[in-house]
N, C-alpha and C positions, 0 to 999 in steps of 0.2 A: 326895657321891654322884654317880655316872655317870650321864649322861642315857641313857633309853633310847634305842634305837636304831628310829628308825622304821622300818616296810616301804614299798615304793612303794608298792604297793597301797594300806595304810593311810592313806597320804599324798594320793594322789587321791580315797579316797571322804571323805575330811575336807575335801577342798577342793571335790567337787562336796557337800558338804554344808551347808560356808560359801556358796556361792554361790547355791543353793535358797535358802537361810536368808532370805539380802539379797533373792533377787527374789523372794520372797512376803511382804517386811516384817514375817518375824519374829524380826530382830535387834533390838533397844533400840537409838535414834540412842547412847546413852552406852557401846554396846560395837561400835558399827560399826570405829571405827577399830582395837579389839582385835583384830577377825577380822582385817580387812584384814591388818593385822600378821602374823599367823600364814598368812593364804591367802602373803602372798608371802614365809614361809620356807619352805615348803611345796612352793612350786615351785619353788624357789632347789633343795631339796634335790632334786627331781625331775629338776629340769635335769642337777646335778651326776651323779647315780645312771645318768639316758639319757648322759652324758656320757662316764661311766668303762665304764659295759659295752658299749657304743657301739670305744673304746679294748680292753678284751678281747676281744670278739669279734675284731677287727682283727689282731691278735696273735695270736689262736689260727688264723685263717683265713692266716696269711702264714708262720705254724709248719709248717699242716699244706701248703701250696704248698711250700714248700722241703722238707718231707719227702717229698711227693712228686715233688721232681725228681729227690732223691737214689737211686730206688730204680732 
């Protein structure tokens, strides 16, 4: 089965979610390090996501410069 695919969005209110959780001590010490775990794939994907549209954007802005010198 294919893993869904997160949204960014999705991905940061999940992680300011884990991280509320931990500073009001309502995670169980026996799933702390599960969050953790999941908080930094979470921004691992985030990074990735600000990383590749970061790289599109860049690409569409140097598309639309060279189109407009051509004109």
């Amino acid at each position: 089965m294919a893993k869904k695919e997160v949204k960014y969005s999705q991905a940061v209110d999940e992680l300011n979610q884990i991280l509320a959780d931990l500073e009001a001590e309502r995670i169980d010490v026996d799933q702390v390090s599960t969050k953790v775990k999941k908080a930094v794939e979470l921004i691992k994907l985030c990074r990735e996501r600000i990383e590749n549209t970061e790289m599109e954007v860049k690409t569409i802005v140097k598309e639309f410069e060279g189109a407009k010198e051509d004109s």
